[in-house]
C-alpha positions in Angstrom: 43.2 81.0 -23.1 40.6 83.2 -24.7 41.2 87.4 -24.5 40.2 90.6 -26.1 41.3 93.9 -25.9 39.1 96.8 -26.2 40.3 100.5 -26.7 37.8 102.4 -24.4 37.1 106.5 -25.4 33.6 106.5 -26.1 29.6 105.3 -25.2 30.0 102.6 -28.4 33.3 101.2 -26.6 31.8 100.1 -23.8 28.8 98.3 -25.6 31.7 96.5 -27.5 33.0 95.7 -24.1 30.0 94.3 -22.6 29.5 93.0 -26.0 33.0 91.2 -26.1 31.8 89.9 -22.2 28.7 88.3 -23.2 30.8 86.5 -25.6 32.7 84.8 -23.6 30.5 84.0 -20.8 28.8 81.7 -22.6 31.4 79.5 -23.2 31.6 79.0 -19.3 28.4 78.1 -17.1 28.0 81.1 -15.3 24.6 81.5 -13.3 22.4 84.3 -14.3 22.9 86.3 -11.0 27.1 86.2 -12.1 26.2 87.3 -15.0 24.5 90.5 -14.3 27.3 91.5 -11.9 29.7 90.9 -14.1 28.1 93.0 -16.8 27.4 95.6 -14.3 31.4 95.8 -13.0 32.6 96.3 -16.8 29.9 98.9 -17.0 31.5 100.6 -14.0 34.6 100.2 -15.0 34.5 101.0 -18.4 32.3 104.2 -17.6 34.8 105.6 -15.2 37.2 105.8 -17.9 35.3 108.0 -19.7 34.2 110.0 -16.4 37.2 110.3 -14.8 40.7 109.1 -16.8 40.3 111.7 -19.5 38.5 109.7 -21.5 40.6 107.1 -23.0 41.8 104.2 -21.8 42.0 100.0 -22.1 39.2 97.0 -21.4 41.2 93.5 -21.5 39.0 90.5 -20.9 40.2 86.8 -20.9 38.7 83.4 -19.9 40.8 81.6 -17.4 40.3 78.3 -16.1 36.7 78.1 -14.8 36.5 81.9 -14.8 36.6 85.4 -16.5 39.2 88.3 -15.4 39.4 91.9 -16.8 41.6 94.6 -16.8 41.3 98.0 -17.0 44.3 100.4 -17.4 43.8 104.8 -17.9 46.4 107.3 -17.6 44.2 109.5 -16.0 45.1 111.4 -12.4 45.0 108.4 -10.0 42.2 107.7 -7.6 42.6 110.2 -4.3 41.2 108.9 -1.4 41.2 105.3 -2.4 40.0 103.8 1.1 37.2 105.9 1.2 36.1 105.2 -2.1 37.2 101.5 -1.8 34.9 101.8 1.4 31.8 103.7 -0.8 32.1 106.7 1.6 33.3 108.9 -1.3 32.9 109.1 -5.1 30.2 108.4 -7.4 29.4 109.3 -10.7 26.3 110.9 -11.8 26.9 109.1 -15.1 27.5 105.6 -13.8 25.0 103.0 -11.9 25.6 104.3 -8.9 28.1 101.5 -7.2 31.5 102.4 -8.6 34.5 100.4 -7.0 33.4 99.8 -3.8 30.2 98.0 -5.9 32.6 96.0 -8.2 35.0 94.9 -5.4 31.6 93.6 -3.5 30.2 91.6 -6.8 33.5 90.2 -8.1 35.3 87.3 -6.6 39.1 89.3 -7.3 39.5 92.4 -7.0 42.7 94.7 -7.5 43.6 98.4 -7.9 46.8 100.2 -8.3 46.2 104.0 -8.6 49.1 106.4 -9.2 48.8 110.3 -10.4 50.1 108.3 -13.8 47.0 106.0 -14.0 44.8 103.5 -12.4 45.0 99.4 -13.4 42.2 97.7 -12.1 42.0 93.7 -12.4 38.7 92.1 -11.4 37.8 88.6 -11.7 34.7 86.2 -11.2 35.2 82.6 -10.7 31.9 80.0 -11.5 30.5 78.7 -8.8 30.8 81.3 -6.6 28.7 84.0 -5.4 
């Protein structure tokens, strides 16, 4: 098993993200399409750290057997209103692409969130092979 961790509290970190992403996706054969949403869910996630978990906070990618999962942890204030934003009636930055977690959750084949007012830990994970 492949991983990296990434400490996320500024614009370069996420590029190293992404970065560290591209990486690894070549050694499985992801389609084209897979890879564009995956890069665009680390770019939400990663940007919502900055945005919204005061800044700072932790990108951990591995491979996995026929697939590529990340994490990402922040101690920021938790997530209110998760449903709605789960459900993309509520919460977008003006910073991001525009799809935030309700966008991720749609293009990954995992997706899991525990929010807390002592952080948020997102896991996310895309298989190959599937859409």
């Amino acid at each position: 098993m492949t991983y990296q961790k990434v400490n996320i509290s500024s614009e370069d970190d996420i590029y190293f993200a992404l970065s560290t992403v591209r990486h690894f996706m070549k050694q499985l054969p992801f389609s084209e399409s897979d890879q564009q949403r995956i890069y665009v869910s680390v770019s939400e996630l990663t940007r919502n750290i900055l945005d919204h978990a005061c800044g700072k906070g932790l990108f951990y990618c591995e491979l996995i057997n026929q697939g590529i999962r990340f994490t990402v942890t922040d101690e920021g204030p938790g997530i209110p209103n998760i449903d709605e934003v789960l459900n993309g009636k509520k919460g977008s930055s003006s910073r991001g692409l525009g799809l935030g977690l309700s966008g991720v959750k749609r293009l990954m084949d995992e997706f899991q969130i525990e929010t807390s007012t002592r952080g948020t830990k997102i896991v996310a994970t895309k298989w190959t092979g599937k859409n």
